[in-house]
C-alpha positions as CSV (number, residue, x, y, z in Angstrom):
1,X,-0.3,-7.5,20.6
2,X,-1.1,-4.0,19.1
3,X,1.8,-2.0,18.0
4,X,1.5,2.0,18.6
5,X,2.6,2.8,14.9
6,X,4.8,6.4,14.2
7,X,2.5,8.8,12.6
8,X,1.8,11.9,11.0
9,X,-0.8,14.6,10.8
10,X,-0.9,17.1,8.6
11,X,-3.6,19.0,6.6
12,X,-7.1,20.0,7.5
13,X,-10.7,18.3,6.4
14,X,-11.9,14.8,6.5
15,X,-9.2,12.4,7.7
16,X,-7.2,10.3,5.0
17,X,-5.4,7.5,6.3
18,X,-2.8,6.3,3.9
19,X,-1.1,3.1,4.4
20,X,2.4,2.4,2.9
21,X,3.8,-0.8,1.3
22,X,6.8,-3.8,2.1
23,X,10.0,-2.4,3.2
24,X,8.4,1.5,2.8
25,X,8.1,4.2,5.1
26,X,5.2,6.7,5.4
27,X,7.5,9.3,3.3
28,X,6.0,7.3,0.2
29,X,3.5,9.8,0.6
30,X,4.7,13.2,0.8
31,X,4.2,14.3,-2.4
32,X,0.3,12.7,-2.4
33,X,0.2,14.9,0.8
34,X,1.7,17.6,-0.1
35,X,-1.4,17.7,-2.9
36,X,-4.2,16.6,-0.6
37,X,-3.8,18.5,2.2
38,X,-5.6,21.8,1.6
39,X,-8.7,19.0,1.0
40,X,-7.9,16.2,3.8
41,X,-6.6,15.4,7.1
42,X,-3.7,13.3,6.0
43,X,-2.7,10.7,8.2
44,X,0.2,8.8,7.6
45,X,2.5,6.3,9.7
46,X,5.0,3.7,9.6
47,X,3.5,0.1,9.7
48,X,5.1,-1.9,13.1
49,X,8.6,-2.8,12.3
50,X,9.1,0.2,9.7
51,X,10.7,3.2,10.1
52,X,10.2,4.6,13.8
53,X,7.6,2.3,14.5
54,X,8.6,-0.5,17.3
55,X,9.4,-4.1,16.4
56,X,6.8,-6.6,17.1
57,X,7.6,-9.3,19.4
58,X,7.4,-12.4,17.2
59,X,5.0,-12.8,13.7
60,X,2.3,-11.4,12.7
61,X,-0.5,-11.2,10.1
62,X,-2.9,-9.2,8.0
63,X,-5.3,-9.4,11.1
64,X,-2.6,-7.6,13.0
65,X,-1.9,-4.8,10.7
66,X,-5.9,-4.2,10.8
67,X,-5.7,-4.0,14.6
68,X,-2.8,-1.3,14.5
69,X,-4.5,0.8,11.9
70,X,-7.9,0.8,14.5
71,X,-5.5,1.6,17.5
72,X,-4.1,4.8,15.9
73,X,-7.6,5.5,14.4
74,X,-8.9,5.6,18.6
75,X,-6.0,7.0,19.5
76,X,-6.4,10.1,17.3
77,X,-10.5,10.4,17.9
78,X,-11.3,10.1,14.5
79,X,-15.0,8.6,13.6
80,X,-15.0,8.7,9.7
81,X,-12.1,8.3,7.7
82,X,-11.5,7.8,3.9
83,X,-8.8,4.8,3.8
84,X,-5.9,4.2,1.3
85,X,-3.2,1.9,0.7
86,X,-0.3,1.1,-1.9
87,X,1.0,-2.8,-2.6
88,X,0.5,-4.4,1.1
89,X,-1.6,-1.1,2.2
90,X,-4.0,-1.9,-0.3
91,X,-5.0,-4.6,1.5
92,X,-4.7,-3.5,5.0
93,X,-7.1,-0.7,4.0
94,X,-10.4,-3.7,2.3
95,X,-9.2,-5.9,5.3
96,X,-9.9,-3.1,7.7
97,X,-13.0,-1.9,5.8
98,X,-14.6,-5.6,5.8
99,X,-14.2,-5.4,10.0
100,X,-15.3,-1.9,10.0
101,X,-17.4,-1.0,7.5
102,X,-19.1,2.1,8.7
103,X,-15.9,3.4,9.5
104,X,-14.7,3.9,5.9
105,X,-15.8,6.5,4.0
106,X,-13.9,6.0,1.0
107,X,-10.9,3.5,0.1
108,X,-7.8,3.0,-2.2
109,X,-6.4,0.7,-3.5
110,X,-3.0,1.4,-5.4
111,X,-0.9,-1.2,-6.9
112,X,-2.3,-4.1,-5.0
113,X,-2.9,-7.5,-5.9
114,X,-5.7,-10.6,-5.9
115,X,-7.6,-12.8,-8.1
116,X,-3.8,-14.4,-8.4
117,X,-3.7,-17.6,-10.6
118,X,-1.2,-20.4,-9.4
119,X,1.4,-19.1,-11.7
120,X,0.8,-15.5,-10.3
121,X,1.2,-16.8,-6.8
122,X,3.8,-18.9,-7.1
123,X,5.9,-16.1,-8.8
124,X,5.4,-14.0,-5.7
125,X,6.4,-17.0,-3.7
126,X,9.6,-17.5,-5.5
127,X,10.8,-14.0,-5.0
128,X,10.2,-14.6,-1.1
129,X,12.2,-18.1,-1.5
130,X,14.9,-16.4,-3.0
131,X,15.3,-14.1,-0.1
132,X,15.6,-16.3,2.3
133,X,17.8,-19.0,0.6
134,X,20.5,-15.5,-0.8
135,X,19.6,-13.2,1.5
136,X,17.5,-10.1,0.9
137,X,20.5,-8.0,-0.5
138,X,21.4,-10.0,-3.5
139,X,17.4,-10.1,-4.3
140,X,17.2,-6.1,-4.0
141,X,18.1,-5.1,-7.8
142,X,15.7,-7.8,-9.0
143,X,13.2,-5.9,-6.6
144,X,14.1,-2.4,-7.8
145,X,13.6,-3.2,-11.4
146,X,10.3,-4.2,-11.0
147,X,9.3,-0.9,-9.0
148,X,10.7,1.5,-11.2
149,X,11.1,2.0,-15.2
150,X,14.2,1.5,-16.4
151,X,14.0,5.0,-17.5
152,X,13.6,6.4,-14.2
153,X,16.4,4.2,-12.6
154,X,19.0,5.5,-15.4
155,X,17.9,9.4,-14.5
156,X,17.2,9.1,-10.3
157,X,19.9,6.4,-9.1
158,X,19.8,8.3,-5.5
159,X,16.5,7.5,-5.9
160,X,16.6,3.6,-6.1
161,X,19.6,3.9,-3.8
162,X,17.1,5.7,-1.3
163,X,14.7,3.0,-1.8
164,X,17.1,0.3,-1.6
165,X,18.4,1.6,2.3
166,X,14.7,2.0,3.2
167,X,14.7,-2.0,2.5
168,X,18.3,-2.8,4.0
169,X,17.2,-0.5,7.5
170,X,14.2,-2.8,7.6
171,X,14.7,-6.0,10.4
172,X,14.7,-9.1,8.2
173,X,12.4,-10.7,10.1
174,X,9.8,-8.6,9.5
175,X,10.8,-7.7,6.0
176,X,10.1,-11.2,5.2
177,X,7.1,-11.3,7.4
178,X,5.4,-8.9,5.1
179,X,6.4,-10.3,2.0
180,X,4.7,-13.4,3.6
181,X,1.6,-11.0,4.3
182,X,1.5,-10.0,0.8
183,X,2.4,-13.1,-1.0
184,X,-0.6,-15.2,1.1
185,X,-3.2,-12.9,1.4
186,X,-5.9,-13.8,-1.4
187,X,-9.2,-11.2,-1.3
188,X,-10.9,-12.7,-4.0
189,X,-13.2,-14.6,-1.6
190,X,-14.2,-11.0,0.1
191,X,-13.7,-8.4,-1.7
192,X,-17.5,-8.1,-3.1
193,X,-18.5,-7.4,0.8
194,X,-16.7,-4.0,0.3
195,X,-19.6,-1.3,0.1
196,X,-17.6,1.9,0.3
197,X,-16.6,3.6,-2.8
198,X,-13.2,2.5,-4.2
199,X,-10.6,3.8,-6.4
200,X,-8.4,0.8,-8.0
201,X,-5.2,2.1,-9.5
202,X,-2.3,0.7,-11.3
203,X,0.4,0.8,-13.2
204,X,-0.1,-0.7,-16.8
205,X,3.6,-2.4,-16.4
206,X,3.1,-3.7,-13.0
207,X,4.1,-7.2,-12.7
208,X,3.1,-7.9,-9.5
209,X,0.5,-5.8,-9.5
210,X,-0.9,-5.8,-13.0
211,X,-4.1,-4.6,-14.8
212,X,-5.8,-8.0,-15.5
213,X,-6.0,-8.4,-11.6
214,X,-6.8,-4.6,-10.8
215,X,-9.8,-5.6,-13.4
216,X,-11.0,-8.4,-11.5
217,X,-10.5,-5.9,-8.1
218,X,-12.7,-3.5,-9.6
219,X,-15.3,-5.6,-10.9
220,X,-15.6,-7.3,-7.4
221,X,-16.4,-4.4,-6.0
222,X,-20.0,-2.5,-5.8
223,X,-18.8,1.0,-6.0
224,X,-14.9,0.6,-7.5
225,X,-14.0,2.6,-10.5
226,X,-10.6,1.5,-12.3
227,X,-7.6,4.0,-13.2
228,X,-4.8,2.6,-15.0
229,X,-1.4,4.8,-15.2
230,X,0.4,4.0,-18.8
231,X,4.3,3.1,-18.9
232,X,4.6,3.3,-15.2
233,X,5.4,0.0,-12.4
234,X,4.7,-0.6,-9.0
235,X,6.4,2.4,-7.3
236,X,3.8,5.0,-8.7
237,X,4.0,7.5,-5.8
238,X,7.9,7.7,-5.6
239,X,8.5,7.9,-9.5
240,X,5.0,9.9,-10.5
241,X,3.3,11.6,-8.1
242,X,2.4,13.9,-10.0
243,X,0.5,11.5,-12.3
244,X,-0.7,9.6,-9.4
245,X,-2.4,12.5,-7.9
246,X,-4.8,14.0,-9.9
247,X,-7.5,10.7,-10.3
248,X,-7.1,10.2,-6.8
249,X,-7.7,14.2,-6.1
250,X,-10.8,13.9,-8.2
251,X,-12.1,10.6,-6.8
252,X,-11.5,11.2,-3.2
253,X,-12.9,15.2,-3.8
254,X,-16.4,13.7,-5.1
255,X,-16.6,11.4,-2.2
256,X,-14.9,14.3,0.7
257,X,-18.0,13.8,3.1
């Protein structure tokens, strides 16, 4: 069943859907907003179980995330729309571009993962293990430390205390459910379907996440061109916005429409 997803509008030009990560909330992308929006119709929203978005009535999968993402694109009467999404979101965003292709102007994919070996995958499937034998609490600061640089933690700990609560305020059910999501979804198989021009971006100590896989993304793709953000982890758009923000400005600016 389709979920009516929390959203926000702000900003004028083409449409910009951006599409937030495990555990997150759309307020990962106020500072990206704040420097797209004289350019783009930014449209963000919490995914269904996140933040003021309801709770789904049982599991669901990628497929289902996809179907909530073309709700709210009806629902707002947009045709076109350039598509982009951080860890999970970037692959809600191919997934929804492979169903509907000539909806997609552009897409982004930020600190997203596929071409996993065994190893890779069964890392990701040991962290999910972990939370359900402990709990998701005693898992968090393991979590935490892989988002942010250790340099960051030590200066914002309100911060990573922020991020933590976003996590905690999450039902476990579907916490877990999206982990799932993220830990089985493989678009290796696909990804060379993707026609629409693609910004792959990472950061160059991203475990989950790292550059050898965003390589393989890239390469996949027809029309992908690679940005790799030195020092930084997986929660580029909390820690470094400002960093974040200028490729994808330039990238998305040369493909507007």
């Amino acid at each position: 069943m389709v979920i009516d997803c929390s959203y926000s509008v702000t900003g004028e030009g083409p449409a910009l859907f951006l599409i937030h990560g495990i555990g997150a909330r759309r307020a990962t992308f106020a500072g990206l907003v704040e420097g797209l929006k004289d350019h783009f119709t930014c449209v963000t929203y919490d995914l269904r179980g996140h933040g003021l978005s309801p709770l789904p009535d049982g599991r669901f999968g990628l497929e289902d995330l996809v179907d909530d993402l073309e709700a709210l694109r009806r629902r707002l009467g947009i045709e076109q729309a350039h598509f982009a999404g951080h860890s999970l979101g970037g692959m809600i965003g191919p997934a929804y571009a492979r169903r509907y292709p000539d909806r997609v102007l552009s897409l982004g994919l930020y600190s997203t993962a596929a071409f996993r070996t065994e190893d890779d995958s069964q890392k990701v499937r040991a962290v999910v293990q972990a939370m359900r034998d402990k709990g998701i609490g005693p898992v968090l600061d393991t979590l935490t430390a892989r988002w942010f640089t250790d340099e960051f933690a030590a200066a914002r700990p309100d911060v990573i205390d922020w991020r933590k609560q976003q996590v905690v305020d999450t039902d476990a059910d579907v916490f877990l459910n999206v982990f799932d999501i993220y830990a089985e979804t493989e678009m290796g198989p696909w990804l060379h379907e993707i026609a629409a021009p693609a910004l792959v971006l990472t950061g160059e100590n991203d475990g989950g996440c790292n550059p050898r896989l965003n390589r393989e993304i890239a390469a996949a793709m027809p029309n992908a061109e690679l940005v790799i953000l030195d020092a930084l982890k997986h929660a580029i758009f909390i820690e470094a916005t400002d960093r974040a923000l200028p490729p994808i400005r330039d990238f998305l600016l040369r493909h507007r429409g």
